[in-house]
C-alpha positions in Angstrom: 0.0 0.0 0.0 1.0 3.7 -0.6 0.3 6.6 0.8 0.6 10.2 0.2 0.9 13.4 1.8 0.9 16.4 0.0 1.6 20.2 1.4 1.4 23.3 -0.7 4.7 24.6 0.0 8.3 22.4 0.0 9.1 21.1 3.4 12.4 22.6 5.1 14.8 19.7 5.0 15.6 21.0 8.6 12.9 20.6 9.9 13.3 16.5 9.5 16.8 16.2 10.1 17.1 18.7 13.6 15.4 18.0 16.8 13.8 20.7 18.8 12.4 22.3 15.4 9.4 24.7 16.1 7.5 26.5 13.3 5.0 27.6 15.2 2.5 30.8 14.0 -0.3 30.1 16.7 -1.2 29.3 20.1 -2.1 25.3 18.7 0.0 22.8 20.4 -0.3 20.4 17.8 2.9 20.2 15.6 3.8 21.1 12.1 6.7 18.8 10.6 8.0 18.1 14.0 9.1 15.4 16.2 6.2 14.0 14.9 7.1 13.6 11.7 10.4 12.0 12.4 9.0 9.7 14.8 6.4 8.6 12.2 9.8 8.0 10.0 11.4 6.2 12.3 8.8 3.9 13.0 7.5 3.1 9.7 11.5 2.3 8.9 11.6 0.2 12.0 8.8 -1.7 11.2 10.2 -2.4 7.6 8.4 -0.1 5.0 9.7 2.0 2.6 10.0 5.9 3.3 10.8 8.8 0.3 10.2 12.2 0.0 9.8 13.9 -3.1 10.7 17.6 -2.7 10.3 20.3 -5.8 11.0 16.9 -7.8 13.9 15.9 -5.9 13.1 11.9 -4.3 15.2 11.8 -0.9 15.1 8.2 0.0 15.3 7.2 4.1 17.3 4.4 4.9 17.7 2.0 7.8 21.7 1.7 9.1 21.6 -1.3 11.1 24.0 -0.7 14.4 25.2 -3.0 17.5 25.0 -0.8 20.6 26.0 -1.6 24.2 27.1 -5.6 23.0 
């Protein structure tokens, strides 16, 4: 299955790759491409699926690096 989101304006690329990212213009506590969006990213690649972005034409593929930590 596929899905799509579409926005009218280009995401910031920043606004994926920082943490702490707030783009804020009212007093509405719910987010706008924030941790959010990375978490939903994260999880969908945890869980195995296949994440791209397609920005003003440009496909930025996400990847999994798999990595031993603490043994």
């Amino acid at each position: 299955m596929t899905v799509y989101f579409c926005n009218a304006e280009p995401i910031d690329l920043n606004a994926i790759a920082l943490m702490g990212v707030s783009v804020k213009t009212g007093a509405s506590p719910i987010g706008y491409f924030g941790t959010g969006l990375k978490f939903s990213i994260a999880t969908l690649l945890r869980t195995g699926h296949e994440v791209t972005l397609i920005r003003n034409g440009e496909t930025i593929p996400f990847t999994v690096n798999h990595e031993v930590i603490r043994g």
